[in-house]
N, C-alpha and C positions, 0 to 999 in steps of 0.2 A: 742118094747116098746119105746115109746118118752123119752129122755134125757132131763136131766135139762139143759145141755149144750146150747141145743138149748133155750130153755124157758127165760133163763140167757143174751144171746149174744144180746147185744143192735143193732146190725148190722151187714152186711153184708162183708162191706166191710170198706177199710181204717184203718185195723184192726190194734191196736198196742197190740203184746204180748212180755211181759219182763217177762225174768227169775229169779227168785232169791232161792239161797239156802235155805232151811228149818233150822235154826237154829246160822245160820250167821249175825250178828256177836254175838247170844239171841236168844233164843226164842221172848221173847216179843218184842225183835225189828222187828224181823221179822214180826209180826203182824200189827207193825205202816210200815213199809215198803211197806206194799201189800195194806192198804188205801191210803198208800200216791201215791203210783203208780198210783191204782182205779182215784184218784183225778188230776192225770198227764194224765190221758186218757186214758186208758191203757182199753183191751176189755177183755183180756181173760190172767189171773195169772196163769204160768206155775212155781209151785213149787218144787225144785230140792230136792227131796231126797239124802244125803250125803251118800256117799259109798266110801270104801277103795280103789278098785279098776274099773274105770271108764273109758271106754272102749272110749266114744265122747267128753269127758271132756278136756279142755284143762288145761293150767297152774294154768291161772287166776280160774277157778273153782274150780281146783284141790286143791289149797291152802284155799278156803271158803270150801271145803267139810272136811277140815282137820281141820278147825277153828269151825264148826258144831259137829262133831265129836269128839273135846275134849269137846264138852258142853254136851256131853251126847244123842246128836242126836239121833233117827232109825225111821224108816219107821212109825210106830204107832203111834211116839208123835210129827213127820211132818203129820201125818192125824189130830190130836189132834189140832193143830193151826190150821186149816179152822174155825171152829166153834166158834173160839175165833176173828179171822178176822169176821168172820159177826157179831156177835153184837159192834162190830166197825164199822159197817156200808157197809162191802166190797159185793156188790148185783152182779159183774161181772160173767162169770164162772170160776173155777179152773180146771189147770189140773197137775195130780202128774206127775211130770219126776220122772221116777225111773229106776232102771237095775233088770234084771228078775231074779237075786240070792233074793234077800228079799222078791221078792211076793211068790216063791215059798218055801223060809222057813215059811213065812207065811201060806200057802197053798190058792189055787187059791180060794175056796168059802171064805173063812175070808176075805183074802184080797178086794173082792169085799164087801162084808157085811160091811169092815170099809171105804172103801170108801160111802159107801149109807148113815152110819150111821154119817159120818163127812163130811156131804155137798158136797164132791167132787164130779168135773162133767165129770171128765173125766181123761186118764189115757195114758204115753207116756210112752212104754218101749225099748229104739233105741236097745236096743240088742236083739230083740225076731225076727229072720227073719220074712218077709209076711209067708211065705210057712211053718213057723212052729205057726203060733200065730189064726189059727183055731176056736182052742179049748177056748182060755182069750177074742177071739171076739165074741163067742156064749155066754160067760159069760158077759160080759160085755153086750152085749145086754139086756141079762135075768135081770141085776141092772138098768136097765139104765142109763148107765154109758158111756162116747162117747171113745171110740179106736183111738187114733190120731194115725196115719199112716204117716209115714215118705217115700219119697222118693229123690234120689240122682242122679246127672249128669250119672252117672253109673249104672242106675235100668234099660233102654233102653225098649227093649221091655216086661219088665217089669212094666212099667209107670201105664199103660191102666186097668192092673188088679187089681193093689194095687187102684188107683183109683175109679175103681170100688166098691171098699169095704169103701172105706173111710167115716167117721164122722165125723163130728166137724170141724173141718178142715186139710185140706191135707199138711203137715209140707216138704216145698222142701228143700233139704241140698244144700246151694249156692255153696259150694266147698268140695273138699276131706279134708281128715284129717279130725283135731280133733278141738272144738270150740276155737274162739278168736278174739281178733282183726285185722284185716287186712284193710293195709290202700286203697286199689284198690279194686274192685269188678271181681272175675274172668270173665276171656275171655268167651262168649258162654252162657253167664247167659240168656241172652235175648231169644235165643232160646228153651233153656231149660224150662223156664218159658212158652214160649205160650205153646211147647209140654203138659206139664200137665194142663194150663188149659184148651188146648182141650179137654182132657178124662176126668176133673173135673166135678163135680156137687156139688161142695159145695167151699168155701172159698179156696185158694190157699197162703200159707205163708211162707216165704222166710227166712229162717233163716243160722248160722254161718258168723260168720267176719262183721259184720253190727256193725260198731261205731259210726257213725256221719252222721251228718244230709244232706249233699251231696249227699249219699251211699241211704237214703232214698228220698230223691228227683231224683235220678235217678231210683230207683227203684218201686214208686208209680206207675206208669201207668202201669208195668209189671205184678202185682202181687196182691191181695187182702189184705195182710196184711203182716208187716213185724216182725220177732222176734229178739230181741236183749238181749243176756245175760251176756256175759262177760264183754264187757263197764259198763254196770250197775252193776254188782257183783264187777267190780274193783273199782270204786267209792264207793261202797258199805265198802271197803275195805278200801277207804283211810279217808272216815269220822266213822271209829268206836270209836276212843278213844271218839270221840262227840256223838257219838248214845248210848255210853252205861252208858254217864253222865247225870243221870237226870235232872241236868241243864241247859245244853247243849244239848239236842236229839231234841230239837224242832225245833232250830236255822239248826241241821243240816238236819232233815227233811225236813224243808224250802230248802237247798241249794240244796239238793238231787232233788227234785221236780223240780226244776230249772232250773238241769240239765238235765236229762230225758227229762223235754220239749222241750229244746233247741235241744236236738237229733231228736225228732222225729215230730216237730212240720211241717214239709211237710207234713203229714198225719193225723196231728189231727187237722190243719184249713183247710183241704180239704170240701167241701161239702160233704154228704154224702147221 
């Protein structure tokens, strides 16, 4: 079954994907966040479902999943804000980051039903190994619904297979551990990047420790697209008392914009 994923992605390549928590620092800011991103370039909205315990998550996350989470965050009313991002205008794809304890309290047919049913086009679970996630990739088909697939300096010759299977695009972990900013780019990136996108057929995207705009000018000609989430969720962080001031949220939506571009503008005045 064709994905909206697909139908959705303006491009191929040059691709900027930014994370941001479902519920951080609001709901409804969250909303104006994912246009304003939309409006920064941005290809493809990876929206972070908040969970207590978060396995890839670093600090900076960790403290927006806990700032989501006293607002009353879960899994259904982060599906709930897509629908409300598109009649704001947001036409990019989404994809839900989430950990595999809520899809399956949810159970796997619902959870795929509310992704159909809330425009989502696709679905990141870093905790579900290749070799167990089978079963949510036959489902996920069946919705059309795209399975981002993660792999890591450490998959080896596991690269090739997960590859194999991939959709939407193939999500590379630039380093071990857990998300954040780092100010260097680990050693072996370069190789690692062409390995997969020789076994690739579809988009290749570089994410963890990506802060600033160097990180992705070194990295543009390696990779098809870059993701960046802690940088932005910690800005995200430091202009709330202004995002959640109605008189104020515009001014800071401007800055945020601003910023984001100045990150990542190697890739968004690239040709394409």
């Amino acid at each position: 079954m064709a994905t909206t994923f697909q139908k959705r992605l303006p491009q191929q390549n040059n691709l900027f994907i930014p994370f941001i928590t479902a519920g951080d620092p609001h709901p409804e800011v969250t909303v104006d966040l994912a246009v304003t991103l939309q409006n920064a370039g941005a290809s493809v909205l990876e929206l972070g479902v908040p969970y207590s315990d978060p396995l890839a998550d670093g600090p900076v996350i960790q403290e927006a999943s806990k700032r989501a989470l006293n607002n009353g965050m879960s899994i259904k009313k982060a599906m709930q804000l897509v629908p409300k991002m598109r009649k704001k205008g947001l036409q990019i794809p989404v994809i839900l980051f989430t950990y595999f304890n809520p899809v399956l309290q949810l159970g796997l047919e619902r959870f795929f039903t509310l992704l159909q049913e809330n425009e989502i086009d696709g679905v990141l679970i870093p905790d579900l190994p290749y070799e167990e996630s089978e079963g949510i990739r036959r489902l996920a088909n069946q919705f059309g619904v795209a399975y981002i697939s993660m792999v890591a300096p450490t998959s080896k010759d596991r690269i090739r297979k997960i590859a194999k299977s991939a959709e939407g695009f193939l999500y590379c972990v630039s380093s071990l551990g857990v998300t954040g900013m780092r100010s260097e780019l680990p050693e072996g990136i370069s190789d690692f990047l062409q390995e997969v996108k020789s076994a690739a057929n579809i988009p290749i995207a570089v994410g963890f420790g990506i802060s600033a705009s160097d990180q992705v000018e070194l990295l543009k000609g390696e990779c098809d697209g870059i993701v960046i989430g802690s940088a932005i969720v910690n800005k995200i962080a430091g202009l709330e008392t202004a995002l959640l001031n109605q008189e104020t949220r515009q001014q800071a939506l401007q800055d945020f914009e601003e910023y984001v571009s100045s990150i990542v503008s190697p890739i968004i005045t690239c040709e394409v």
